[in-house]
N, CA, C and O atoms as a Maestro MAE file, in Angstrom:
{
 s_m_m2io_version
 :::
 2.0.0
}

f_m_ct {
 s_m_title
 :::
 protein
 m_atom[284] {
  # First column is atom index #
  i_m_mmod_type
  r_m_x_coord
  r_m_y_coord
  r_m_z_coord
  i_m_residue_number
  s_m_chain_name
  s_m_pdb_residue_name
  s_m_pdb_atom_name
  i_m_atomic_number
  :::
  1 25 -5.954 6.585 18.669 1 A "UNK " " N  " 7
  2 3 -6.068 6.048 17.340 1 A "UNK " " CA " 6
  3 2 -4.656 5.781 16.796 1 A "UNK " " C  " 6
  4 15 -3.934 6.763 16.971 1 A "UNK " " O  " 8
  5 25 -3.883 4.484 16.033 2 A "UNK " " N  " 7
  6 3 -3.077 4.252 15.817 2 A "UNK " " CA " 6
  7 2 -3.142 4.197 14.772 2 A "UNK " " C  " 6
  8 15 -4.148 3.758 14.213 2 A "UNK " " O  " 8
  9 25 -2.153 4.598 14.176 3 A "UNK " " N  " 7
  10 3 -1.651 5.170 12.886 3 A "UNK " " CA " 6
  11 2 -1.400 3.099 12.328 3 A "UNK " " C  " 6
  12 15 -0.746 2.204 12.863 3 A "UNK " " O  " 8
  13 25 -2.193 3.114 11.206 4 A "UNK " " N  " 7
  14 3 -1.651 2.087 10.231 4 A "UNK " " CA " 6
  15 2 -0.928 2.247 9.142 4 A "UNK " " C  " 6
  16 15 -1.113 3.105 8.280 4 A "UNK " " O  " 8
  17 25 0.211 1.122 9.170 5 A "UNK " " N  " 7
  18 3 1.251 1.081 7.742 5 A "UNK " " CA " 6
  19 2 0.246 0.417 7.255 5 A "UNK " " C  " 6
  20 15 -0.757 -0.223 7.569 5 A "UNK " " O  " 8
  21 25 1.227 1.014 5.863 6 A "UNK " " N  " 7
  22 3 0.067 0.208 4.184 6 A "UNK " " CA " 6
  23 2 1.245 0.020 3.289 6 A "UNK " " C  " 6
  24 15 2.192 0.768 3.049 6 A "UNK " " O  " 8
  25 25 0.945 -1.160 2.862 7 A "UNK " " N  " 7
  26 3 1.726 -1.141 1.187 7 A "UNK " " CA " 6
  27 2 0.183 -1.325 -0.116 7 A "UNK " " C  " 6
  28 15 -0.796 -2.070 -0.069 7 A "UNK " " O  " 8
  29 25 0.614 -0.246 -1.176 8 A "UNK " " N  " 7
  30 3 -0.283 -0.539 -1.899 8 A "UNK " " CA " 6
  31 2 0.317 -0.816 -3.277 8 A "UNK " " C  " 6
  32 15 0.946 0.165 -3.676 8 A "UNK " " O  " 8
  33 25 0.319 -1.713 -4.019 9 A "UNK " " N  " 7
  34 3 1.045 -2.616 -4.932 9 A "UNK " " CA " 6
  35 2 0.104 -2.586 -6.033 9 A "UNK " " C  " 6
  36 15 -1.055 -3.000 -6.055 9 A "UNK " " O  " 8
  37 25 1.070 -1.802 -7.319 10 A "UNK " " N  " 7
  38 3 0.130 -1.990 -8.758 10 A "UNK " " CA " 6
  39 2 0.969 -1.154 -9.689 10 A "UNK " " C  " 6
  40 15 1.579 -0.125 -9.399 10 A "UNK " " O  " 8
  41 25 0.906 -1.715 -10.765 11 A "UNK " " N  " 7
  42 3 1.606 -0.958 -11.647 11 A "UNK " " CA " 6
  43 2 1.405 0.555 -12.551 11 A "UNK " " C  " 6
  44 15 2.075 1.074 -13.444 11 A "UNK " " O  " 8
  45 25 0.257 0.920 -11.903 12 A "UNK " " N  " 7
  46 3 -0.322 1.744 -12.950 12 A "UNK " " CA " 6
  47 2 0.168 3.038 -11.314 12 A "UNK " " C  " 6
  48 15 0.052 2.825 -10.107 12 A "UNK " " O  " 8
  49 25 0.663 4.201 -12.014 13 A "UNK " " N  " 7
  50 3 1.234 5.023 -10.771 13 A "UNK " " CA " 6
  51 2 0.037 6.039 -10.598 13 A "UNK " " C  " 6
  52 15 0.104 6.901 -9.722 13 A "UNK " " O  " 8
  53 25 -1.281 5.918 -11.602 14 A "UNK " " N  " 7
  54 3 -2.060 6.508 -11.203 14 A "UNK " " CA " 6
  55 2 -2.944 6.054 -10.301 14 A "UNK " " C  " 6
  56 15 -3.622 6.926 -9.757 14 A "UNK " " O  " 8
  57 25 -3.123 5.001 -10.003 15 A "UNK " " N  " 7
  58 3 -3.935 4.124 -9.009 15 A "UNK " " CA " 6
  59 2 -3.057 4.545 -7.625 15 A "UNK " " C  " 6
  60 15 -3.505 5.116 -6.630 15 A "UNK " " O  " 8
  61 25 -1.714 4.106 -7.857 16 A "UNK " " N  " 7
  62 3 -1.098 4.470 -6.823 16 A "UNK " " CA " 6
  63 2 -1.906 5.732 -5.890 16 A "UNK " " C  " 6
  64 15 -2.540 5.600 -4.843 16 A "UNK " " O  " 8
  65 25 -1.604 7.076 -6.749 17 A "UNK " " N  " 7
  66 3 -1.741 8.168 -6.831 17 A "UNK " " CA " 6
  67 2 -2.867 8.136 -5.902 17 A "UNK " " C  " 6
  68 15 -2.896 8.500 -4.727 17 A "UNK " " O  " 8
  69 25 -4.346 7.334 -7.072 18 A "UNK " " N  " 7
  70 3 -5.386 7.583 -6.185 18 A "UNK " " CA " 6
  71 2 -5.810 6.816 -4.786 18 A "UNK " " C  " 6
  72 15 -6.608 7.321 -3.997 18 A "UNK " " O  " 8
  73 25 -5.096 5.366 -4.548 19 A "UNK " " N  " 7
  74 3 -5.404 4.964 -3.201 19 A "UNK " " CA " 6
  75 2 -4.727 5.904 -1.804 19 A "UNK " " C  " 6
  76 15 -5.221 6.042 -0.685 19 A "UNK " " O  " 8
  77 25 -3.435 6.458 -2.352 20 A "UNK " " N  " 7
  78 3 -2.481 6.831 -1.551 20 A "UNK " " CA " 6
  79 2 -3.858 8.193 -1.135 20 A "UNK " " C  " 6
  80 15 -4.132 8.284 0.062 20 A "UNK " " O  " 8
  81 25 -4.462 8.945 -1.911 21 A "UNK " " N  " 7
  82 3 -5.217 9.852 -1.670 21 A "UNK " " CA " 6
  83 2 -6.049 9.801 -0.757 21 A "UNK " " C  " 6
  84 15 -6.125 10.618 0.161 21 A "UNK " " O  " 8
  85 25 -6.952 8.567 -0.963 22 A "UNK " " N  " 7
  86 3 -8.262 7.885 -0.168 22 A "UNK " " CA " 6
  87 2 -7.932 7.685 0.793 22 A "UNK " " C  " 6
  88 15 -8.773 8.032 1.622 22 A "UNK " " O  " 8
  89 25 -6.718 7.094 1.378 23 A "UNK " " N  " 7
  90 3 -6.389 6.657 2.603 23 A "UNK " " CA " 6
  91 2 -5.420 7.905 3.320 23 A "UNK " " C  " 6
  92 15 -4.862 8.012 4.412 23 A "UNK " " O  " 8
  93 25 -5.484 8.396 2.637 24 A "UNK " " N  " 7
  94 3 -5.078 10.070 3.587 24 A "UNK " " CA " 6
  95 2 -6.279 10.768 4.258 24 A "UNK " " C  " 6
  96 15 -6.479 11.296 5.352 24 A "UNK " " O  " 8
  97 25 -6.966 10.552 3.180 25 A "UNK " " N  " 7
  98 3 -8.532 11.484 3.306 25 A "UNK " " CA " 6
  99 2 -9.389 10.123 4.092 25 A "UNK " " C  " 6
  100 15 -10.475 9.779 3.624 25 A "UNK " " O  " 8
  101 25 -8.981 9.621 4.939 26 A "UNK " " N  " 7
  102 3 -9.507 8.472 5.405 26 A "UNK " " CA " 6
  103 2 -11.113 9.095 6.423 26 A "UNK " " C  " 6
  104 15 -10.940 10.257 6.791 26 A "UNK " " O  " 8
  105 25 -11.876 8.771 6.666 27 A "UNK " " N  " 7
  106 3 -13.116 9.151 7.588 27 A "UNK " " CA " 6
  107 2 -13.262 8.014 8.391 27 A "UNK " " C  " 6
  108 15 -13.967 7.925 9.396 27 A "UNK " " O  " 8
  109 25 -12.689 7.310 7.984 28 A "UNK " " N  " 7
  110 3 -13.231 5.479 8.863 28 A "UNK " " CA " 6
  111 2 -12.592 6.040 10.247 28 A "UNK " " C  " 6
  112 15 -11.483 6.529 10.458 28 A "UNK " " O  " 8
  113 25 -13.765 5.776 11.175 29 A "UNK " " N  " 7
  114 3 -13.226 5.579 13.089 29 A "UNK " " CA " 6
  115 2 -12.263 4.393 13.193 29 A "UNK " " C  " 6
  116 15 -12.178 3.256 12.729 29 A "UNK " " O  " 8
  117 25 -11.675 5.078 13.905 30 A "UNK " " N  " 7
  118 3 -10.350 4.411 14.581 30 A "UNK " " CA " 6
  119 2 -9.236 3.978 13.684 30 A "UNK " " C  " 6
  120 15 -8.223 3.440 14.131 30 A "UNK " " O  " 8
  121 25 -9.469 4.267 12.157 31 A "UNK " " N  " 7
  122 3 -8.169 4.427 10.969 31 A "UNK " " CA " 6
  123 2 -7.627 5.372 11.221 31 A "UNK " " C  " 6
  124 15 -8.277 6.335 11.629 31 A "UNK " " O  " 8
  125 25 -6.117 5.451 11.058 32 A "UNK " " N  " 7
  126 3 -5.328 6.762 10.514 32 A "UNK " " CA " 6
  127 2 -4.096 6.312 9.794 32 A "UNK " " C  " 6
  128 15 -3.332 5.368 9.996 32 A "UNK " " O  " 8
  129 25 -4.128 7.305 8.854 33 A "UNK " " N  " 7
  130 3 -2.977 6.813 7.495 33 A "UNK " " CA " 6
  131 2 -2.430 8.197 7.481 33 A "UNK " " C  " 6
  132 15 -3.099 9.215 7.306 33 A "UNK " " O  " 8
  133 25 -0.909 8.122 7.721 34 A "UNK " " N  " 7
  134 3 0.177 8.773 6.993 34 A "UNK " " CA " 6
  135 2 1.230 8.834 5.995 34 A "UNK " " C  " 6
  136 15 2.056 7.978 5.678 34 A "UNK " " O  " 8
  137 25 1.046 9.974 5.576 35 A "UNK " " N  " 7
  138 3 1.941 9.746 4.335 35 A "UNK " " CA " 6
  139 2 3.306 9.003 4.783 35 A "UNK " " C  " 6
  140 15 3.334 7.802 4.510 35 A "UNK " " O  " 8
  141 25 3.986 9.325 5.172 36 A "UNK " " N  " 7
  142 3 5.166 8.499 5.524 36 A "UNK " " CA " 6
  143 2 5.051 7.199 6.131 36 A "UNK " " C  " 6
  144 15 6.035 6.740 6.711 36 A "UNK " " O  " 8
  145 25 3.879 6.486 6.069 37 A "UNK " " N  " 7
  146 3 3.672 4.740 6.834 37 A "UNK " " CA " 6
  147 2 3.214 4.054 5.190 37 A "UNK " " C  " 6
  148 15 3.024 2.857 4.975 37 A "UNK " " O  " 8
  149 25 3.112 5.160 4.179 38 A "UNK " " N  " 7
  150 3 2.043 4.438 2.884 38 A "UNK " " CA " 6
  151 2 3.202 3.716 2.580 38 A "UNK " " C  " 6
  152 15 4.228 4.327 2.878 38 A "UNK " " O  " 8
  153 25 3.408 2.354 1.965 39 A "UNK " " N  " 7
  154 3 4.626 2.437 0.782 39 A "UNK " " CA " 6
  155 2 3.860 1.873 -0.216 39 A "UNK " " C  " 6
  156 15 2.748 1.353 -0.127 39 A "UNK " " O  " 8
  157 25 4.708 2.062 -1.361 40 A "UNK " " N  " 7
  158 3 4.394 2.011 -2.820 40 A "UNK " " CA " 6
  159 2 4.992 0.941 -3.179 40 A "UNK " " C  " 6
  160 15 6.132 0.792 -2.738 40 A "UNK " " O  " 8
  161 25 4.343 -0.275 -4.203 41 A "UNK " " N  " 7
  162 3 5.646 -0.983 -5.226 41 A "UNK " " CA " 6
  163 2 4.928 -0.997 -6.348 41 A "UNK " " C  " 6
  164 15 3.701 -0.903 -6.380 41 A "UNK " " O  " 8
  165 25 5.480 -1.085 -7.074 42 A "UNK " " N  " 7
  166 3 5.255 -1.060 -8.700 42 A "UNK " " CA " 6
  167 2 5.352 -2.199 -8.844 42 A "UNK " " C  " 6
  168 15 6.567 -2.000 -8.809 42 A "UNK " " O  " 8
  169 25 5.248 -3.604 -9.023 43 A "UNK " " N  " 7
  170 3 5.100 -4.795 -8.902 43 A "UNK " " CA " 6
  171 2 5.399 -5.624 -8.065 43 A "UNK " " C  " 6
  172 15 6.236 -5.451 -7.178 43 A "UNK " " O  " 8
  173 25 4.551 -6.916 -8.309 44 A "UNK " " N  " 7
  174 3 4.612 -7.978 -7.294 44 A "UNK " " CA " 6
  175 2 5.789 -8.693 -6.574 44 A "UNK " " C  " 6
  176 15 5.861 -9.527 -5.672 44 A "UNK " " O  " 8
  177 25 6.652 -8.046 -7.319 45 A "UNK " " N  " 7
  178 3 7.950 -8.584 -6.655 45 A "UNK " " CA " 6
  179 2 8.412 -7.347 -5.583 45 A "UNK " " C  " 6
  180 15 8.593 -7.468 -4.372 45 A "UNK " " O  " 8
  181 25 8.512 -6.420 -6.207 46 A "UNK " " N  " 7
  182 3 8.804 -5.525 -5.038 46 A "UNK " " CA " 6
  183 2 8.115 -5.299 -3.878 46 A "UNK " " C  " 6
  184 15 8.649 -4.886 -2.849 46 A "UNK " " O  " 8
  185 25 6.886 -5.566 -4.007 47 A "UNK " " N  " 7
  186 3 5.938 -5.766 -2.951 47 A "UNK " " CA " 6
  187 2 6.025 -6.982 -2.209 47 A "UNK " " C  " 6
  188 15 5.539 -7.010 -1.078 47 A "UNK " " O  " 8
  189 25 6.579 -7.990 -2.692 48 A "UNK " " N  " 7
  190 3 7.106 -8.963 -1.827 48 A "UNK " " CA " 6
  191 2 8.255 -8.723 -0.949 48 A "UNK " " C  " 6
  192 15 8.304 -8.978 0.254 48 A "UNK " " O  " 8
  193 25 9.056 -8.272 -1.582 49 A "UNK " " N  " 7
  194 3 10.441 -7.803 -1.010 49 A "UNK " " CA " 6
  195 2 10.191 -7.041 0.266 49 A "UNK " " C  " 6
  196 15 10.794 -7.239 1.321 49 A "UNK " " O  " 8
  197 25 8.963 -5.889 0.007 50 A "UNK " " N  " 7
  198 3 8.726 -5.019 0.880 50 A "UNK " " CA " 6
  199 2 8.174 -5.416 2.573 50 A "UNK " " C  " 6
  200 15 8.280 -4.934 3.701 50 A "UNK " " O  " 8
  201 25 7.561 -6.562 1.926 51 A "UNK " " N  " 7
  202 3 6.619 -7.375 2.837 51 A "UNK " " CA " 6
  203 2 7.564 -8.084 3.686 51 A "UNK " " C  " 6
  204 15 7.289 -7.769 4.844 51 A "UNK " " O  " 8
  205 25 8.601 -8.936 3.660 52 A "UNK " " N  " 7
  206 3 9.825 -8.952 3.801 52 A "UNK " " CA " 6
  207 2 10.387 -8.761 5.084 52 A "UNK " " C  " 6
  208 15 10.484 -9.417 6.121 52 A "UNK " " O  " 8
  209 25 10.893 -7.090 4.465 53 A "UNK " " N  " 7
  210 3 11.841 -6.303 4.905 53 A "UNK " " CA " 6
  211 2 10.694 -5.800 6.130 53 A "UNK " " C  " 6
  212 15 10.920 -6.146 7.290 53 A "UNK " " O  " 8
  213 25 9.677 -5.116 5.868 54 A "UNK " " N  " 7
  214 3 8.815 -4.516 6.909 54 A "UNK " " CA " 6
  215 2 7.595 -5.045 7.566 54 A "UNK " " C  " 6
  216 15 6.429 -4.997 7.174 54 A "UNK " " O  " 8
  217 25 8.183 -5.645 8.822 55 A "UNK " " N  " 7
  218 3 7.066 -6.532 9.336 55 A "UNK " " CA " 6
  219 2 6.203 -5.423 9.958 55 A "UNK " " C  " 6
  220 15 5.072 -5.834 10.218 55 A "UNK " " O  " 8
  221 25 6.354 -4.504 10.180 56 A "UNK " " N  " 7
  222 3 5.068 -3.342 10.609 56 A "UNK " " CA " 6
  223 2 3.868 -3.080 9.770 56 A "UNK " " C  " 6
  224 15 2.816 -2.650 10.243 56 A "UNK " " O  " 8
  225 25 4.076 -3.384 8.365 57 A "UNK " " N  " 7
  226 3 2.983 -3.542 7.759 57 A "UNK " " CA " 6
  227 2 1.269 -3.974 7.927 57 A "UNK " " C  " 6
  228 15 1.252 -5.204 7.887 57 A "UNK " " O  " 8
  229 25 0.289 -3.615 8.043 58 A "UNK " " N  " 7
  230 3 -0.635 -4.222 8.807 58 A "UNK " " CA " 6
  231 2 -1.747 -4.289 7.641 58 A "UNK " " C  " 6
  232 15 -2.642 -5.084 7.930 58 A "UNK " " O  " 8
  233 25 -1.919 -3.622 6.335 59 A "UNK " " N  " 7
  234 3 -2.719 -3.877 5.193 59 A "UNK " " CA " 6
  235 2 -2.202 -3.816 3.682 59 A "UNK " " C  " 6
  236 15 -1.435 -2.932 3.303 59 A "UNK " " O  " 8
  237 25 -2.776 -5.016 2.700 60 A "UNK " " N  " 7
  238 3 -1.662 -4.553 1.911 60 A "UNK " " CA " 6
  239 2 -3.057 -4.946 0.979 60 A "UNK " " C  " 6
  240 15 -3.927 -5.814 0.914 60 A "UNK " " O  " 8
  241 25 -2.578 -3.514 0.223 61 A "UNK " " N  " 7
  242 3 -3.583 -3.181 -1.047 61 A "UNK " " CA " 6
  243 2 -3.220 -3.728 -2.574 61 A "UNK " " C  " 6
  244 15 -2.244 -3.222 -3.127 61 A "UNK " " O  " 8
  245 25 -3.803 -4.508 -3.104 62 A "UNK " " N  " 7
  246 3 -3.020 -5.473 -4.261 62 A "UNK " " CA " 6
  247 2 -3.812 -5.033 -5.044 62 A "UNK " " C  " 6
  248 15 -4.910 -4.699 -4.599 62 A "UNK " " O  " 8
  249 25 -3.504 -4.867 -6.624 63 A "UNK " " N  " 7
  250 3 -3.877 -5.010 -8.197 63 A "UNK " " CA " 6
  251 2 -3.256 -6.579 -7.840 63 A "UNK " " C  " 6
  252 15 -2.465 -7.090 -7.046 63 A "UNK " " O  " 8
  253 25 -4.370 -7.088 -9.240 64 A "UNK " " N  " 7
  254 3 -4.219 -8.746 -9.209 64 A "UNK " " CA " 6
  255 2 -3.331 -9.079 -10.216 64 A "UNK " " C  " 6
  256 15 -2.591 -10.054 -10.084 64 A "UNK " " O  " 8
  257 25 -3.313 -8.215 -11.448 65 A "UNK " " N  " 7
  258 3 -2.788 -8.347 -12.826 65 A "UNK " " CA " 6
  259 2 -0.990 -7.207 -12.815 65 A "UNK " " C  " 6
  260 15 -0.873 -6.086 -13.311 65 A "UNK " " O  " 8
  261 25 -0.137 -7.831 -12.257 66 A "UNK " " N  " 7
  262 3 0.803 -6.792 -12.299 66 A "UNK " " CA " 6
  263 2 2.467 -7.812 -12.961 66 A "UNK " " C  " 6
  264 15 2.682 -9.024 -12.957 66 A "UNK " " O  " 8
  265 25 3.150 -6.893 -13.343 67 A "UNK " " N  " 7
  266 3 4.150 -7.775 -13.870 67 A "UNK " " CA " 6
  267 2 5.001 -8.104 -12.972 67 A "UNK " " C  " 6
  268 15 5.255 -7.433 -11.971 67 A "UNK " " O  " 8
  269 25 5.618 -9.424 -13.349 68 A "UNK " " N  " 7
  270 3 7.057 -10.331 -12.196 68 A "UNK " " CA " 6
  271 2 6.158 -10.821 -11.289 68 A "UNK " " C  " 6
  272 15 6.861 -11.688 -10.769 68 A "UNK " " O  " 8
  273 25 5.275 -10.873 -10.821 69 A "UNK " " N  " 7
  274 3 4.536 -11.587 -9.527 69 A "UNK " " CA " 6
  275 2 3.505 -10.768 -9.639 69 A "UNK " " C  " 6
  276 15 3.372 -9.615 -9.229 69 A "UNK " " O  " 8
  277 25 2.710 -11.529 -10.291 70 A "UNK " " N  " 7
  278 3 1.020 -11.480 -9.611 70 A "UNK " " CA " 6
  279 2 0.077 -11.471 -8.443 70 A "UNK " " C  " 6
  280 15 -0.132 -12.536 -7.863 70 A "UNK " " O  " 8
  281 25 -0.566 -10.264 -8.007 71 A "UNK " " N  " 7
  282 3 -1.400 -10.292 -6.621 71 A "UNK " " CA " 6
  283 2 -2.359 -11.443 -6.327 71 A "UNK " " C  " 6
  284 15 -2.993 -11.464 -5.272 71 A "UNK " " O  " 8
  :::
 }
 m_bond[283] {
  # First column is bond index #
  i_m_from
  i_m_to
  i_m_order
  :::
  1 1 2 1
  2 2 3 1
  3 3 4 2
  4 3 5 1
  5 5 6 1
  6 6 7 1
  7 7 8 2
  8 7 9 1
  9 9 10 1
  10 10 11 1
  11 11 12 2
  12 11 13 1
  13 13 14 1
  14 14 15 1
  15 15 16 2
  16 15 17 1
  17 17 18 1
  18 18 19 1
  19 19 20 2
  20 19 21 1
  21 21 22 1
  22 22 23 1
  23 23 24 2
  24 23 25 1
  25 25 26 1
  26 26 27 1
  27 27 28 2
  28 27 29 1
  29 29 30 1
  30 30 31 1
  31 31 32 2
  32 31 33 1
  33 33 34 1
  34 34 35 1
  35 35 36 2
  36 35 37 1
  37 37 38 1
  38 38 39 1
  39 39 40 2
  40 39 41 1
  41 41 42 1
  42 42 43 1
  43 43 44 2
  44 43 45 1
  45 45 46 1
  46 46 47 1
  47 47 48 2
  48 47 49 1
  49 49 50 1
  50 50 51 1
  51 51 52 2
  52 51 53 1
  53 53 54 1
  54 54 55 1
  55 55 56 2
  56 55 57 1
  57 57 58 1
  58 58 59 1
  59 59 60 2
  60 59 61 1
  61 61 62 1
  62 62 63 1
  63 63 64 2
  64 63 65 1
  65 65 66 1
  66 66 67 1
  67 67 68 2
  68 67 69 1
  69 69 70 1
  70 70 71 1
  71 71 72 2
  72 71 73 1
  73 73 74 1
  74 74 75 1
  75 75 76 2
  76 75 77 1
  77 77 78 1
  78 78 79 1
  79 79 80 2
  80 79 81 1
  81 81 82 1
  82 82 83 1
  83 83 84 2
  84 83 85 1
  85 85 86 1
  86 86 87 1
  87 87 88 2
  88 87 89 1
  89 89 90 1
  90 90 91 1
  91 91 92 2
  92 91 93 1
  93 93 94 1
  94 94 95 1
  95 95 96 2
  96 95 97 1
  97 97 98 1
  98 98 99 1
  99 99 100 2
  100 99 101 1
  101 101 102 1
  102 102 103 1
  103 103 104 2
  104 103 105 1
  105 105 106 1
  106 106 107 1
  107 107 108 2
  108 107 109 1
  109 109 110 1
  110 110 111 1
  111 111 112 2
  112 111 113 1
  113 113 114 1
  114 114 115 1
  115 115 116 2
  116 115 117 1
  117 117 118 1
  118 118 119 1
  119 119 120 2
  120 119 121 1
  121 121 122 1
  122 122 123 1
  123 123 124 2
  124 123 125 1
  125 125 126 1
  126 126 127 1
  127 127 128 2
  128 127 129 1
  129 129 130 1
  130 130 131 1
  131 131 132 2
  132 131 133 1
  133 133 134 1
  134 134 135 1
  135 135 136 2
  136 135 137 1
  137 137 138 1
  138 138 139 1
  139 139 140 2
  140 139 141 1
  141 141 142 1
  142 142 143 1
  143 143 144 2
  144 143 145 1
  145 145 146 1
  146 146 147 1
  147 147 148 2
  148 147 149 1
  149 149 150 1
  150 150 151 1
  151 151 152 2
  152 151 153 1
  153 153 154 1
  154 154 155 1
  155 155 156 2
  156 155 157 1
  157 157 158 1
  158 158 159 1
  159 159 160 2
  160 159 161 1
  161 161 162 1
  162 162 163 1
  163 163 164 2
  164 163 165 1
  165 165 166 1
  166 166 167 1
  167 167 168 2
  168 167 169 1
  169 169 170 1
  170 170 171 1
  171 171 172 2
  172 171 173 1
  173 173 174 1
  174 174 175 1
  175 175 176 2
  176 175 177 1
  177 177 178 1
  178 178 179 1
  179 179 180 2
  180 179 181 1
  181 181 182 1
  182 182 183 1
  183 183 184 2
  184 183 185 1
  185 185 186 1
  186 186 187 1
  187 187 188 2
  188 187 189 1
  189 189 190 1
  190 190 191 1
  191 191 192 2
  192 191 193 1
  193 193 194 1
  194 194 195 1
  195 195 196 2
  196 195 197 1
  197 197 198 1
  198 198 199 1
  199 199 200 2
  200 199 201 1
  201 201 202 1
  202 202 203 1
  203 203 204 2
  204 203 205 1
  205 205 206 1
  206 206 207 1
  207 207 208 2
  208 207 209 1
  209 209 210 1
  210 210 211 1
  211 211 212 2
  212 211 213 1
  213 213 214 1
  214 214 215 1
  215 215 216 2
  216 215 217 1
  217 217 218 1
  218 218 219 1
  219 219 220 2
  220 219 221 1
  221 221 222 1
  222 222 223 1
  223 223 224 2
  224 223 225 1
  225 225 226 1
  226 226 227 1
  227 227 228 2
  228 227 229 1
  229 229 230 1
  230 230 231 1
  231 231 232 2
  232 231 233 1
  233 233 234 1
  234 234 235 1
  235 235 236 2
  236 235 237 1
  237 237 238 1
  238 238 239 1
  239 239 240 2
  240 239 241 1
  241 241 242 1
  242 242 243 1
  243 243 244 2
  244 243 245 1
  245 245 246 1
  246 246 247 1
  247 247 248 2
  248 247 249 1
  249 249 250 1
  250 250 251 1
  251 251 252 2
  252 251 253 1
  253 253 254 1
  254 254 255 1
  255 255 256 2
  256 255 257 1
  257 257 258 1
  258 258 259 1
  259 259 260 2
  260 259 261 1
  261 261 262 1
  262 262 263 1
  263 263 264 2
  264 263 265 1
  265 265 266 1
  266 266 267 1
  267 267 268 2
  268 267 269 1
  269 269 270 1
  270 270 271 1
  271 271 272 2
  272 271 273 1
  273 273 274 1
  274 274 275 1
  275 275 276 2
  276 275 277 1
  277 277 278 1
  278 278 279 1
  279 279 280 2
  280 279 281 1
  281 281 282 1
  282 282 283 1
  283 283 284 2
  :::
 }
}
C-alpha cells in the first residue's frame, strides 16, 4: 500500500484541522495518509505555489471560496 501526498487548501484552519484528521483515520483499501505527506495552504495562491514546487502530490483537496485565488 503506498502512501499518498495530499495538499488540502482552505482558509478556515479548522477544516484544515478536520480533513487532515479524516485522512489519517483513513479505512479506504489501498489508501494511506501520513502526517508528514499532508500539506496545508491557507489560500489559493499558496496552494498553487505548492502544486508547483511538489510534483509528488497525487490529490488535492480544495475549498472553492478562498482568498487571492479561488478553488
Amino acid at each position: 500500500m503506498e502512501t499518498i501526498e495530499v495538499l488540502i487548501a482552505d482558509d478556515s484552519n479548522l477544516i484544515l484541522k478536520i480533513i487532515t484528521k479524516a485522512l489519517l483515520e483513513n479505512k479506504i483499501h489501498h489508501y494511506r495518509f501520513e502526517e508528514s505527506k499532508i500539506h496545508l495552504a491557507r489560500n489559493g495562491m499558496e496552494a498553487f505555489e505548492m502544486m508547483g514546487k511538489n510534483r509528488n502530490i497525487a490529490m488535492l483537496i480544495s475549498d472553492i471560496n478562498m482568498p487571492f485565488l479561488n478553488g
